[in-house]
C-alpha positions as CSV (number, residue, x, y, z in Angstrom):
1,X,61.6,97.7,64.0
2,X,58.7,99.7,63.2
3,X,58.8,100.8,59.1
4,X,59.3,104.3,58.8
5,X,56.0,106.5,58.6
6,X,55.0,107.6,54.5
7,X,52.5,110.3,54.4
8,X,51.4,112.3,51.0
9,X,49.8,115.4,50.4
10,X,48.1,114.6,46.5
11,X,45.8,117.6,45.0
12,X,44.6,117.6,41.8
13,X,46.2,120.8,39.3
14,X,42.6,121.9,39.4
15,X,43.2,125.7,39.7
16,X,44.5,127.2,42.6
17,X,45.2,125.9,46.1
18,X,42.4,125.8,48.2
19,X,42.5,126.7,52.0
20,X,41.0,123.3,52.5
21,X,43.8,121.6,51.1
22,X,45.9,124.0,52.6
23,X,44.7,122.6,55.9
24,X,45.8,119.0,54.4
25,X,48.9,119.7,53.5
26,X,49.6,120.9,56.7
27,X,48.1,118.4,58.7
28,X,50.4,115.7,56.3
29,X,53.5,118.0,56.8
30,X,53.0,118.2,61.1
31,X,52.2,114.8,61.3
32,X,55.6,113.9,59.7
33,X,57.8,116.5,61.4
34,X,56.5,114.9,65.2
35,X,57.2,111.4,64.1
36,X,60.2,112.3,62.0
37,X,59.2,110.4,59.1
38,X,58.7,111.8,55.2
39,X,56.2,113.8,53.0
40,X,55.4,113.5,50.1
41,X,54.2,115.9,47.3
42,X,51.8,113.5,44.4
43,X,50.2,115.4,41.6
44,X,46.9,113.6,40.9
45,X,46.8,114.9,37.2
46,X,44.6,112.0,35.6
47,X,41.5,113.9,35.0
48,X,42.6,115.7,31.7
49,X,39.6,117.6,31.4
50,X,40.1,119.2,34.1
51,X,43.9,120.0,34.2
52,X,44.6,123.9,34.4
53,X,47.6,125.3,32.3
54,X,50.6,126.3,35.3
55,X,48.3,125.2,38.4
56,X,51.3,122.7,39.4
57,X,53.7,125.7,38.9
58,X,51.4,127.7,41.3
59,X,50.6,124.9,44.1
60,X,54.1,124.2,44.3
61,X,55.1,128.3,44.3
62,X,52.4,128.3,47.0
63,X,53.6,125.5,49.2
64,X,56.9,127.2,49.5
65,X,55.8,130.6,50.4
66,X,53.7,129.2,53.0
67,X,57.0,127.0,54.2
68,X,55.6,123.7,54.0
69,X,58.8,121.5,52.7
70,X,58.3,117.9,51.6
71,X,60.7,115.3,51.1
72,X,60.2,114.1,47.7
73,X,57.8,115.3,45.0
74,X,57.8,116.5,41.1
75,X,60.4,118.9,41.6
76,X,62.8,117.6,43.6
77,X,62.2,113.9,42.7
78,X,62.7,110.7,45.2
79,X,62.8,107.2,45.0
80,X,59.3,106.5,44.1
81,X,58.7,108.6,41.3
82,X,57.2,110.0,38.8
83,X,55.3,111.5,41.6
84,X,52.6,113.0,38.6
85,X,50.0,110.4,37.9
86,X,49.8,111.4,34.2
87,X,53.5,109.6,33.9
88,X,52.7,106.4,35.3
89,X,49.2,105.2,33.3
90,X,51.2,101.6,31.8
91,X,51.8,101.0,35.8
92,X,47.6,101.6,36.5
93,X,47.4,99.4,33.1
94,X,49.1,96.8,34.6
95,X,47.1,96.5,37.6
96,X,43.9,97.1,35.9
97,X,44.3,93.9,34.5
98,X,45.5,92.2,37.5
99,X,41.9,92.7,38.0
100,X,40.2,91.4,35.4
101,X,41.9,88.3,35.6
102,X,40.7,88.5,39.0
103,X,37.5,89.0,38.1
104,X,37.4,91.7,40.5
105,X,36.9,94.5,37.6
106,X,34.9,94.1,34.4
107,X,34.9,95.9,30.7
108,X,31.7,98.4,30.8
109,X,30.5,99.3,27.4
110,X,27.5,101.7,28.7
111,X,27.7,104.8,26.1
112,X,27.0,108.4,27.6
113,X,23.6,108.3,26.4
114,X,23.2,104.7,28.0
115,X,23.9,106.1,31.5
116,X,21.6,109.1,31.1
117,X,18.9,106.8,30.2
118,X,19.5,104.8,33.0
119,X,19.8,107.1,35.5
120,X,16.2,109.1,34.2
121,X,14.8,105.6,34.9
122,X,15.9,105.3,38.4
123,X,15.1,108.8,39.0
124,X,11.3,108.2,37.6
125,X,11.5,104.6,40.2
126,X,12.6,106.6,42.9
127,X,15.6,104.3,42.9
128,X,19.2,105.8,43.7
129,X,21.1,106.9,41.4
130,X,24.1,104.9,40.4
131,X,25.6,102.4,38.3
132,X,22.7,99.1,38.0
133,X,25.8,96.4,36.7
134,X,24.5,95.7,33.1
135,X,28.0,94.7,32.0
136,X,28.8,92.1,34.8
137,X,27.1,89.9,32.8
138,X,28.2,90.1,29.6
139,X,29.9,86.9,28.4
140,X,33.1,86.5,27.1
141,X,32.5,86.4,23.8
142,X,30.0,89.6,23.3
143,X,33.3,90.9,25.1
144,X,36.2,89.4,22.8
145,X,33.8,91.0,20.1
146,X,33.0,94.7,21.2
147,X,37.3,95.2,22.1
148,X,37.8,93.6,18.2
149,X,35.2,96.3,17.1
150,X,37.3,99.2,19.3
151,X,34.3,100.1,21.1
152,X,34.8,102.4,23.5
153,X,35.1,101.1,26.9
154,X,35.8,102.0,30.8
155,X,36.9,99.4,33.5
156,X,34.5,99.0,36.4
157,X,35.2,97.3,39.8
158,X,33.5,94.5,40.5
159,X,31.9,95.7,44.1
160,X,30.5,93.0,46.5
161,X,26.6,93.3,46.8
162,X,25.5,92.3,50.0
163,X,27.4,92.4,53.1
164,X,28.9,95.5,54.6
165,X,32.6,96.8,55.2
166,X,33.9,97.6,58.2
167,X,37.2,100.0,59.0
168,X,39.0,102.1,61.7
169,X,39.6,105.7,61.5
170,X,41.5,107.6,63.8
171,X,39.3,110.8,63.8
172,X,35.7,108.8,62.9
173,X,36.8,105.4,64.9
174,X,34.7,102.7,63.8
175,X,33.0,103.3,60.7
176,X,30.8,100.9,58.8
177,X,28.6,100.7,55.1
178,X,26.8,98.7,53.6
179,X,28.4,97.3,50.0
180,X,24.6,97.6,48.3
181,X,25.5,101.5,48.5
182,X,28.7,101.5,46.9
183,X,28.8,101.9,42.7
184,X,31.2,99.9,40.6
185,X,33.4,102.4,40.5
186,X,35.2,103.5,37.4
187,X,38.6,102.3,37.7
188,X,40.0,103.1,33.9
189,X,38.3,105.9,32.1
190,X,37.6,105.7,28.1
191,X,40.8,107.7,27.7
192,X,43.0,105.1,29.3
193,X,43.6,107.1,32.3
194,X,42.7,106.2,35.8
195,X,40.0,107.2,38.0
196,X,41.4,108.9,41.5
197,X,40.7,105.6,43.1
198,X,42.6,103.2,41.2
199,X,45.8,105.7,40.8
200,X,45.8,106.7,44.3
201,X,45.4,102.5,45.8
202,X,48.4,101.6,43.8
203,X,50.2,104.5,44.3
204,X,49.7,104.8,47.5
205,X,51.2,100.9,48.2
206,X,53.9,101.4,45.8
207,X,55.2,104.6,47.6
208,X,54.9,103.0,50.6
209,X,52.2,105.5,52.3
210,X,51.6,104.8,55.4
211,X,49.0,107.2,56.6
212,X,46.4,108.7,54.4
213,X,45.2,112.1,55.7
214,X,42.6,113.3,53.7
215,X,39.1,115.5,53.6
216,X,36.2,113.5,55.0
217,X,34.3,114.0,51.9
218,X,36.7,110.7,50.6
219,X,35.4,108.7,53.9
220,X,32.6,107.4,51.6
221,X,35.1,106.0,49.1
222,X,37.0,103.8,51.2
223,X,35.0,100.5,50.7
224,X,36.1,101.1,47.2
225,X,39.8,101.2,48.5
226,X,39.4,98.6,50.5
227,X,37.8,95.9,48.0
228,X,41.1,97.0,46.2
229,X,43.3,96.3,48.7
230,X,42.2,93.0,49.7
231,X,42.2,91.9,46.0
232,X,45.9,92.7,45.8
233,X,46.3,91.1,49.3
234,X,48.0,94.9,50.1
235,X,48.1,95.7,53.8
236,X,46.0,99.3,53.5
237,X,47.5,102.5,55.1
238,X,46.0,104.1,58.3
239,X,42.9,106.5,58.0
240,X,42.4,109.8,59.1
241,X,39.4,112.0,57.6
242,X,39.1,115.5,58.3
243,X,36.2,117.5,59.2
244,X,34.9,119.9,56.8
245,X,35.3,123.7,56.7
246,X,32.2,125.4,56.8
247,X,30.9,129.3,56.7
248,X,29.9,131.0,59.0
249,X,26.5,130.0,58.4
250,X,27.6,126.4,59.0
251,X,27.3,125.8,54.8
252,X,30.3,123.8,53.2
253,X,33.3,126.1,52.8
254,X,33.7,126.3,48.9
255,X,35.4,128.0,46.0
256,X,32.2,129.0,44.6
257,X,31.7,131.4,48.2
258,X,34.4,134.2,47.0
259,X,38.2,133.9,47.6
260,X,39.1,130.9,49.1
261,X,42.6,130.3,47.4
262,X,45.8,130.8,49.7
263,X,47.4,132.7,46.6
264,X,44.5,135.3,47.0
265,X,44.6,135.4,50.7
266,X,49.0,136.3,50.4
267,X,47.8,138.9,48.2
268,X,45.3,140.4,50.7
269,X,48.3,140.9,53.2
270,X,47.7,137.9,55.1
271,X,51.3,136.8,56.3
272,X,52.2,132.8,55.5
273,X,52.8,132.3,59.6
274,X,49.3,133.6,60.4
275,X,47.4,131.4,57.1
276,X,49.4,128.4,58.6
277,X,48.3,129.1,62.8
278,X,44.9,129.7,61.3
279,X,44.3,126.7,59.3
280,X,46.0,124.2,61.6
281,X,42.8,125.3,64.4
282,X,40.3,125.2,61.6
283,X,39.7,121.2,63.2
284,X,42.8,120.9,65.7
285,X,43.0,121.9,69.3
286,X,46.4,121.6,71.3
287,X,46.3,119.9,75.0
288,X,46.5,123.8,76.4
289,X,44.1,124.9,73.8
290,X,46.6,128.1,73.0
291,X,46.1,129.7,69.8
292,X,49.0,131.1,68.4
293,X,51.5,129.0,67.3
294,X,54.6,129.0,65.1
295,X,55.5,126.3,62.7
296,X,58.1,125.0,64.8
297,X,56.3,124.8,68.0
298,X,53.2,123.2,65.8
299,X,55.6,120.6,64.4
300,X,56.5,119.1,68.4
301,X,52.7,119.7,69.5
302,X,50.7,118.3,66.8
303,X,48.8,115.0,67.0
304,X,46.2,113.3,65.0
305,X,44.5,112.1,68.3
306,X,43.4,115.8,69.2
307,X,41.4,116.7,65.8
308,X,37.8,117.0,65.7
309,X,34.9,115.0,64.7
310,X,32.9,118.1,63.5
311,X,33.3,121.0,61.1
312,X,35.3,124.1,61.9
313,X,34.4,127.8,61.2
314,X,36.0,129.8,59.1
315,X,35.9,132.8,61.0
316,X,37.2,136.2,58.8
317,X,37.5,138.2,61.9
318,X,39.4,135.7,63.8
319,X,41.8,135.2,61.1
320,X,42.3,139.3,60.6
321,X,43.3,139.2,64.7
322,X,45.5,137.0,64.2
323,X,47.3,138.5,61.2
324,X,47.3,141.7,63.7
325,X,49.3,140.2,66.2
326,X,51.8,138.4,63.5
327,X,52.2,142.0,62.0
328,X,52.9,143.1,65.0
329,X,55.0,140.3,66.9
330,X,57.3,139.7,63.7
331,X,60.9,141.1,63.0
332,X,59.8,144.6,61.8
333,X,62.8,143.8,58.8
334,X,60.6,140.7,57.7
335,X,57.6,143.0,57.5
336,X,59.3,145.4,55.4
337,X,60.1,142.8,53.3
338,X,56.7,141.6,53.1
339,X,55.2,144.7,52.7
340,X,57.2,145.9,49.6
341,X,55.0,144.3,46.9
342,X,52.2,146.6,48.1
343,X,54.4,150.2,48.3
344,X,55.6,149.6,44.9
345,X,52.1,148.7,44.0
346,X,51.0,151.8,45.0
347,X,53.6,154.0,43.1
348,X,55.8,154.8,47.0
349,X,59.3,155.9,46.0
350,X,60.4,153.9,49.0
351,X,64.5,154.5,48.2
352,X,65.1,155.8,51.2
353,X,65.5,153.0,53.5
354,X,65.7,154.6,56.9
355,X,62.0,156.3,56.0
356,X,60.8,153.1,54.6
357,X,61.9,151.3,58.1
358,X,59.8,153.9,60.3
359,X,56.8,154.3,58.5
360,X,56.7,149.6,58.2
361,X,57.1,150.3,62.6
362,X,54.0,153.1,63.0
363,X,51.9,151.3,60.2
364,X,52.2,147.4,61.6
365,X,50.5,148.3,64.6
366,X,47.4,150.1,62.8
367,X,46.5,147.2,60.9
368,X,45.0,143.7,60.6
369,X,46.7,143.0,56.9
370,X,49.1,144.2,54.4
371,X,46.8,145.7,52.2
372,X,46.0,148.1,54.4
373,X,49.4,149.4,54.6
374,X,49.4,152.0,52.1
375,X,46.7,153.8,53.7
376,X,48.5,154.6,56.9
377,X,51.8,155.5,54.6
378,X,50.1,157.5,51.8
379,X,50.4,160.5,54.1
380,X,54.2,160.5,54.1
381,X,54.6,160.1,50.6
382,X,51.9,162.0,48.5
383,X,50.7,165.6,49.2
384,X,47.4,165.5,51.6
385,X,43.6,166.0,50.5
386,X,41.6,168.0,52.9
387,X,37.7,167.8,52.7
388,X,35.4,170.7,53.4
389,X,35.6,169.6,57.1
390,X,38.9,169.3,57.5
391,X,39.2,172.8,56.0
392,X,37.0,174.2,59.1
393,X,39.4,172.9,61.4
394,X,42.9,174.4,59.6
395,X,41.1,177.6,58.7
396,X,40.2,178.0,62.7
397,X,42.3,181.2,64.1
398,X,43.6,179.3,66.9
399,X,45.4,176.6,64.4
400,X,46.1,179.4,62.2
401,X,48.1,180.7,65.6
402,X,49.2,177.1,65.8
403,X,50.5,176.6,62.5
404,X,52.8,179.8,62.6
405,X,54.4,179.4,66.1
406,X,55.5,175.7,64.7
407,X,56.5,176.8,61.2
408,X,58.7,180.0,63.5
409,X,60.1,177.5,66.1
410,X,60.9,174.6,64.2
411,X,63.1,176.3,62.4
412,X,65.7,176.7,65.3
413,X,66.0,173.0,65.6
414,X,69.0,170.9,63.9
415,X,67.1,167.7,64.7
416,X,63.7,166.5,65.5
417,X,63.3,164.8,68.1
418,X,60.6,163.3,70.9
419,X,61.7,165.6,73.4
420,X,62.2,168.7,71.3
421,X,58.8,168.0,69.7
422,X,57.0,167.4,73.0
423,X,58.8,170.6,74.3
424,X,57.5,172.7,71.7
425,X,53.9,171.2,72.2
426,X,54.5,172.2,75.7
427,X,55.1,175.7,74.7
428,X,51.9,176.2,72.4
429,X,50.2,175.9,75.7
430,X,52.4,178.1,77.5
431,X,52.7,180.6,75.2
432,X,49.2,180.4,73.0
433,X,47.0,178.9,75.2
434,X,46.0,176.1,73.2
435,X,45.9,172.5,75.1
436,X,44.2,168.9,74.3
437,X,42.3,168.2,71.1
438,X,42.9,172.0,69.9
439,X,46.1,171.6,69.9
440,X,46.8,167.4,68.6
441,X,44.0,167.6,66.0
442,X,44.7,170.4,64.2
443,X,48.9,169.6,63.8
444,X,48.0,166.0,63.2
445,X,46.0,167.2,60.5
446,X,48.2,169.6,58.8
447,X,50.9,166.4,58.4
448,X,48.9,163.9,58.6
449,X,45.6,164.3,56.9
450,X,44.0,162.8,59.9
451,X,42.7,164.1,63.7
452,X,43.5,160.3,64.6
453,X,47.2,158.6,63.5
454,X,50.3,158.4,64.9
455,X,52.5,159.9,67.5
456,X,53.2,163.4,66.6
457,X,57.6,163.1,67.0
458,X,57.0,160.5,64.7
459,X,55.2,161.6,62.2
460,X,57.6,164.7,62.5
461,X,60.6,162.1,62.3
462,X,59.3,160.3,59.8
463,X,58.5,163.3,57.4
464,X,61.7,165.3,58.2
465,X,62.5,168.8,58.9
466,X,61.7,170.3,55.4
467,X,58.5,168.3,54.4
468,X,56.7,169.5,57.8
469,X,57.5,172.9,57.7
470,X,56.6,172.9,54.2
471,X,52.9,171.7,55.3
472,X,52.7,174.0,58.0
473,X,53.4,176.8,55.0
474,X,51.1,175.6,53.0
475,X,47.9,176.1,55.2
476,X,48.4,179.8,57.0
477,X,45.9,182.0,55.2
């Protein structure tokens, strides 16, 4: 019987979560859903320099609002833990010197300034730039001294140096390097914390990991992986290296090119079901090459087989079309709910429900995100601002003539609506001659602010009885 399939998404608590690894969590996540098996949240916290105060608090917040559940993982726990690196160094100890009895890994007493020097003499040889192996031939005795003296230390693998490795991967297929390019590779830093490489090879076995589905800027780091799986005599999992994300001008996607964090993208008004349908084509394509997708229906299509070699654009505009349609598409309830942060935000007394509920179904389809929400509802909650322009328009004699027949016939009505609203527009054109533009632009601006918006029965609707015949009042001279 075939063991059950392991897969882990394992980011670093860096800063915020990237839309790259957004992509890999998702790809992890799919993956597991179609073949039913588990995934795994690892936090890869052994860099301590580099550890940002609440970032796991964050990427975890984040992984739930985009509704990407794993099976085990810091929070929730699981029979392979402590799924953060940082609480299992004696394990990494352990097989660190598994190694050096092995005499697959060696003590490197190189100092900082050793290693600059070293690397200013390649640079001045034209040589590449990487570790040249001085301590592989230290003997054992200069070694037994410098550990009795505590100097400091990291522990290097002990990389073949001729020779090449050779592995499958199921996006790049056969891949092959030469072992002359690959560095000794830090395995235990001068802290006593591991390196990625050595945490994730042994955690990866121990927790049973099946398939590692990972960023193809790691596909030059498997030799590494490799020589330390064959040491161990470990059966290695199953590769799969995505393609990058670039910009639109085909340079690498990074955080360095303005907001690129999913956090700042939920803030923006993007909605978590269009971040997820967006990323998952950012180097996927399904058998019909559709494009919108829910969660569900990505979880019984996806396969690894279909993504791409290359990278994939990260296309702004496609991503704000697609937020459209969600907005749009969605349970107008779930929008309201969405949209709150951003009403309250902008100061909206939004206590009356039934208000809040019409203005969410005229805004949703004027937009492409969230943010822009406000705009379309400021009119029905704060008094209008009319420019000079504007002013020629409402100051007209014909809208003046406009203004009063509304402010004299709306009064008769108990209710407003559609078809007493488009009878009375009927009448102005009866009764005051006024037809087309002359008569939409100038009432749409009096109560909305704008020639261009909605429906006018619904903005009447929306604003009630009293508020429109209070705007009409306002403007006759």
């Amino acid at each position: 019987m075939e063991s059950e399939i392991r897969v882990r998404f394992a980011p670093s608590p860096t800063g915020y979560l990237h839309v790259g690894s957004l992509r890999t969590a998702l790809y992890n996540y799919l993956y597991a859903r179609k073949v039913k098996g588990k995934f795994i949240l690892r936090i890869e916290d052994t860099d301590q320099t580099r550890y940002v105060e609440d970032a796991v608090e964050n990427l975890i917040k984040t992984l739930h609002e985009v509704g990407l559940k794993y099976d085990e993982g810091p929070d929730i726990g699981g029979n392979y833990g402590p799924y953060f690196q940082s609480q299992r160094t004696k394990i990494y100890k352990k097989y660190a010197d598994e190694l050096i009895e092995k005499d697959a890994a060696y003590f490197c007493f190189c100092t900082p300034e050793d290693l600059d020097n070293m690397r200013e003499e390649q640079i001045a040889k034209g040589e590449d730039t990487r570790y040249d192996g001085r301590c592989r031939k230290l003997l054992k005795e200069d070694i037994q001294k410098k550990l009795a003296e505590n100097k400091p230390y990291v522990i290097r693998a002990k990389i073949p140096d001729e020779g090449e490795v050779v592995f499958f991967d199921i996006v790049r297929e056969k891949v092959s390097i030469m072992w002359e390019t690959v560095d000794d590779q830090i395995l235990i830093k001068s802290d006593g914390f591991p390196t990625y490489h050595l945490a994730n090879v042994v955690d990866d076995h121990l927790m049973k990991i099946t398939h590692v589905i990972r960023g193809e800027e790691w596909l030059s780091s498997v030799p590494k992986h490799l020589f330390l799986y064959n040491t161990f005599g470990w059966k290695p999992p199953k590769m799969c290296h995505l393609p990058l994300l670039l910009n639109p001008d085909k340079s690498k996607l990074s955080k360095r090119q303005g907001d690129v964090a999913v956090e700042d993208f939920l803030k923006k008004g993007y909605l978590p079901e269009t971040l997820l349908n967006f990323v998952v084509l950012l180097g996927w394509h399904s058998k019909s090459d559709e494009e919108l997708y829910s969660l569900e229906e990505l979880e019984k299509e996806f396969s690894l087989k279909r993504i791409n070699k290359s990278g994939s654009v990260f296309d702004i505009e496609k991503l704000n079309w697609m937020n459209g349609h969600y907005l749009r598409e969605l349970e107008s309830g779930y929008i309201a709910i969405k949209a709150r942060p951003f009403f309250i935000e902008a100061g909206f007394d939004i206590s009356d429900n039934e208000k809040y509920l019409k203005i969410i179904e005229v805004a949703r389809n004027r937009i492409s995100t969230l943010a822009e929400i406000t705009e379309v509802a400021t009119p029905f909650y704060v008094a209008i601002k009319y420019s000079e322009e504007d002013r020629q328009i409402i100051d007209d004699e014909n809208s003046q003539r406009l203004f009063s027949f509304w402010l004299e016939n709306m009064q008769s009505l108990d209710v407003i609506t559609e078809d007493n609203i488009n009878r009375l527009l009927k009448q102005s054109t009866d009764e005051l001659g006024i037809k087309g533009k002359d008569l939409y632009f100038p009432l749409r601006l009096a109560l909305f602010g704008s020639v261009h918006g909605p429906e006018l029965p619904t903005i009447m609707d929306i604003l009630g009885k009293e508020k429109t015949l209070e705007r009409f009042e306002k403007l006759i001279n």
